[in-house]
N, C-alpha and C positions, 0 to 999 in steps of 0.2 A: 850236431843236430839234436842230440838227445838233451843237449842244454836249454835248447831251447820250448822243450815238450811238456806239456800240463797235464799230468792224467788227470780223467777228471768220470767220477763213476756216480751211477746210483746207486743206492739202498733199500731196502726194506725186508727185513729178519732175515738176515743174509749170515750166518753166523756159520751154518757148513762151510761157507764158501770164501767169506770176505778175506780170511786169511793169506792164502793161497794165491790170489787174485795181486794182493798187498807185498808177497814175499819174492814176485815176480818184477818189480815196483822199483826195485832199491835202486834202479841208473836216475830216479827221479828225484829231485833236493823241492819240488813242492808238489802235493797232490791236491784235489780237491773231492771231495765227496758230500751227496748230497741226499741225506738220508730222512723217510718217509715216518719219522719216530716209530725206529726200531721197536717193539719190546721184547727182543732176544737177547744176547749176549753179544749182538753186531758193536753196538756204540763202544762196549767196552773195548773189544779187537780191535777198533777203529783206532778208540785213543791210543795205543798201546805204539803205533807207528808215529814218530814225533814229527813227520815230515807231511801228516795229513793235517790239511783245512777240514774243520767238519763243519756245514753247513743243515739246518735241520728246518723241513718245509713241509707242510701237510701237501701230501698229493693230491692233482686233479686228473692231468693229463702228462705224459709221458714229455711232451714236446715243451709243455713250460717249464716241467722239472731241469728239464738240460736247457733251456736254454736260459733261466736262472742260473745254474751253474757257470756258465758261459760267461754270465756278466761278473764272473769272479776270479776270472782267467786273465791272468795279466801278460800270456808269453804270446808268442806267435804263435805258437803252432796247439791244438789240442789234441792229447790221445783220448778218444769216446770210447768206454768200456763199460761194459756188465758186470756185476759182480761174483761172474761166474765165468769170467772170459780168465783164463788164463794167457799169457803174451808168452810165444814160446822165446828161446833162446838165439835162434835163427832170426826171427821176427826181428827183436833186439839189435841184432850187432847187422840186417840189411838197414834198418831206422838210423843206424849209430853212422854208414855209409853214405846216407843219400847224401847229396852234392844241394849244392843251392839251388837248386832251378827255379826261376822267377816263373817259369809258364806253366808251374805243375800248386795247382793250391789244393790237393786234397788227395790222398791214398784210400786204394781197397785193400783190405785183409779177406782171404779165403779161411773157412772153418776146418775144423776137425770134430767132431763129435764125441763128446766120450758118455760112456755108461758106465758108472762106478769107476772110473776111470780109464776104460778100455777104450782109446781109439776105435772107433767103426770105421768100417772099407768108403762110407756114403754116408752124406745127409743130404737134408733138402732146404738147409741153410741156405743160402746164395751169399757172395760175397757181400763186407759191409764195410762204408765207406767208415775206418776209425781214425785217421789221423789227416788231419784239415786246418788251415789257415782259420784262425781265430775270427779276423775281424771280414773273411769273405763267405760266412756260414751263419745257417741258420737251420733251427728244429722247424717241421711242419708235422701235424698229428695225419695219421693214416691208419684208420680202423683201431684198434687194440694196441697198436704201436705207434713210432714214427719214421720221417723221411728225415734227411739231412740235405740242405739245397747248400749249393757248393757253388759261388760263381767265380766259374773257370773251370780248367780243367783239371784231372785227375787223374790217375794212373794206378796201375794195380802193383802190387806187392807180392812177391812169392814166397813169404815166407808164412805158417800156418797162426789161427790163434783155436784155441785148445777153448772148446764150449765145454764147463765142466759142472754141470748142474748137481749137487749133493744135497737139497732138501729132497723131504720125503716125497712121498708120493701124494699124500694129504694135500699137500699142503700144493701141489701142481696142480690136483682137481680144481682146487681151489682159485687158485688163478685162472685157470682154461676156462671157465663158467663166466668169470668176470670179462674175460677178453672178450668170447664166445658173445655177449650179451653186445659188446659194443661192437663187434665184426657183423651181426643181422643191422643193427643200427645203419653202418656205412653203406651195408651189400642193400637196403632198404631205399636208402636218399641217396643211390647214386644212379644217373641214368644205366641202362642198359649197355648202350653203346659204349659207354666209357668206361667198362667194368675191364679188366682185364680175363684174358683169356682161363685163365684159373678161378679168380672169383666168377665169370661165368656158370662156367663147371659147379661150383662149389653153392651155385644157386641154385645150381638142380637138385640139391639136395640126397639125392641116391647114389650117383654118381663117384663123388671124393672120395668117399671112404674106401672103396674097390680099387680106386684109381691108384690113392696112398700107398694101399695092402701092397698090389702090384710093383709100382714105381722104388717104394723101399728094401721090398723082399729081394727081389729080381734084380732091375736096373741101378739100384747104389749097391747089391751086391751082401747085404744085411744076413741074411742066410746063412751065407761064408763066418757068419759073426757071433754064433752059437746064441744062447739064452741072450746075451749082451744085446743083437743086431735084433733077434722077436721082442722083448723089454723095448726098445726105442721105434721098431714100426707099432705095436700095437699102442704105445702112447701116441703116434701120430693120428691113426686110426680113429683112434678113442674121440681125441682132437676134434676130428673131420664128423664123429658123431653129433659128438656133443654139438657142433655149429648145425648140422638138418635137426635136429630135435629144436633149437631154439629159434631157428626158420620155420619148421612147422608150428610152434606154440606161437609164434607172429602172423601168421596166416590164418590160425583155426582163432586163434582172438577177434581178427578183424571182422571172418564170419559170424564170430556170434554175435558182436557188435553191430 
C-alpha cells in the first residue's frame, strides 16, 4: 500500500517544522510539496530530501493550493498533510496493512496535539480525512480552511498523527488575524440556517470564547496538562476573541455606513 502513496504537503516558512514532518516521510520514494515562496530556511530543508517534488505557487486560497498539487500526483492513493503534522509510527505500519478494498476510497486520521512537543490529554481538532483515492477527490474552500470531498466511501483509522506546531507565537497571531478576517467573511454570506451549530454559537459573539475556556479546560481534560494544556486553551481562547472582535468591527462598520 505504501507504494502506492504520494505525500503531498503545503508550505509557507515552515522551517521549525518541515523537517520533522520530512523525517517521518522515508517509506515514501516521491513526495510533493507545494510551497507559498518560502523566505525561511523551509526551501533549503526542502531540497535537502532528494525524494521531494518542489512545486512553488503564490497563495490564494487553501483549496487551490492542494488541489494544484493534486494535478502533480501521479499514484493512486494521496497522503494530505501539514507541515506540522507529524505521521506517527503506528499510523505507518496500519497504512503499510490495509488490504485493497475497492469500496473504501478515502481514510480518517484522529489528532494528538502537542505543545512544544508534549502530547495533550484533548484537542478540539476532529478527525481529518488524510489519505484518499487520487482521482475520486477534490479540495472545496470552507471559511479560513478547506473541505475534502471524497466520492465514496471512507473509513476511519486508528492510528494517531501528531499536530506538532513549533513556529513562534508571532508568527500564529499572525495567521489567526488573516483566518479570523475570512471566517466573519463566511459566518457573514452564509444563511443562518445553514451555519452549523458551532459557527452559530461563534456568531454570538460572547459566547465561544467561555464555551472554549470551558470545553478545553475541563472536557479534553487540559488542566491535567500543567502550563502545556493552559498554553494551548488560552491560544484557543485568544482564537475565539479575536473572531467577536472582528464580528464586532463588521457590524459597528456597517452602522456607520
Amino acid at each position: 500500500m505504501l507504494e502506492k502513496i504520494t505525500p503531498l504537503i503545503l508550505t509557507y516558512n515552515e522551517e521549525p517544522n518541515i523537517h520533522r514532518t520530512l523525517q517521518k516521510l522515508t517509506f515514501a520514494k516521491h513526495i510533493i510539496i507545494v510551497d507559498s515562496y518560502s523566505n525561511d530556511a523551509t526551501v533549503e530543508i526542502i531540497k535537502s530530501y532528494p525524494q521531494v517534488q518542489l512545486l512553488q505557487r503564490k497563495f490564494d486560497t487553501h483549496a487551490t493550493q492542494w488541489n494544484y498539487g493534486l494535478q502533480h500526483v501521479n499514484s493512486e492513493w494521496v497522503l494530505s498533510l501539514d507541515a506540522d503534522y507529524i505521521v506517527s509510527d503506528q499510523l505507518i505500519d496500519e497504512i503499510q496493512q490495509l488490504s485493497q478494498d475497492y469500496l473504501i476510497d478515502g481514510y480518517f486520521a484522529k489528532f494528538k496535539y502537542c505543545v512544544f512537543g508534549k502530547p495533550l490529554r484533548g484537542t478540539i481538532l476532529p478527525p481529518r480525512q488524510i489519505l484518499f483515492r487520487r482521482n475520486k477527490s477534490i479540495y472545496i474552500d470552507d471559511g479560513h480552511t478547506q473541505l475534502l470531498k471524497v466520492k465514496g466511501k471512507s473509513a476511519m483509522l486508528s492510528g494517531y498523527i501528531y499536530h506538532d506546531d513549533r513556529k513562534p507565537l508571532s508568527r500564529w497571531l499572525w495567521a489567526q488575524d488573516r483566518y479570523m478576517v475570512i471566517e466573519v467573511q463566511k459566518l457573514s454570506e452564509t444563511p443562518f440556517k445553514e451555519l452549523s451549530w458551532g459557527d452559530r454559537i461563534r456568531k454570538q459573539k460572547f459566547l465561544a470564547p467561555f464555551i472554549i475556556l470551558f470545553y478545553c479546560l475541563i472536557l479534553k481534560g487540559g488542566i491535567f496538562d500543567g502550563w502545556h494544556g493552559w498554553y494551548y486553551t488560552f491560544q484557543r481562547v485568544l482564537a475565539e476573541v479575536m473572531l467577536a472582535l472582528r464580528l464586532i468591527e463588521a457590524d459597528l462598520a456597517k452602522e456607520n455606513d
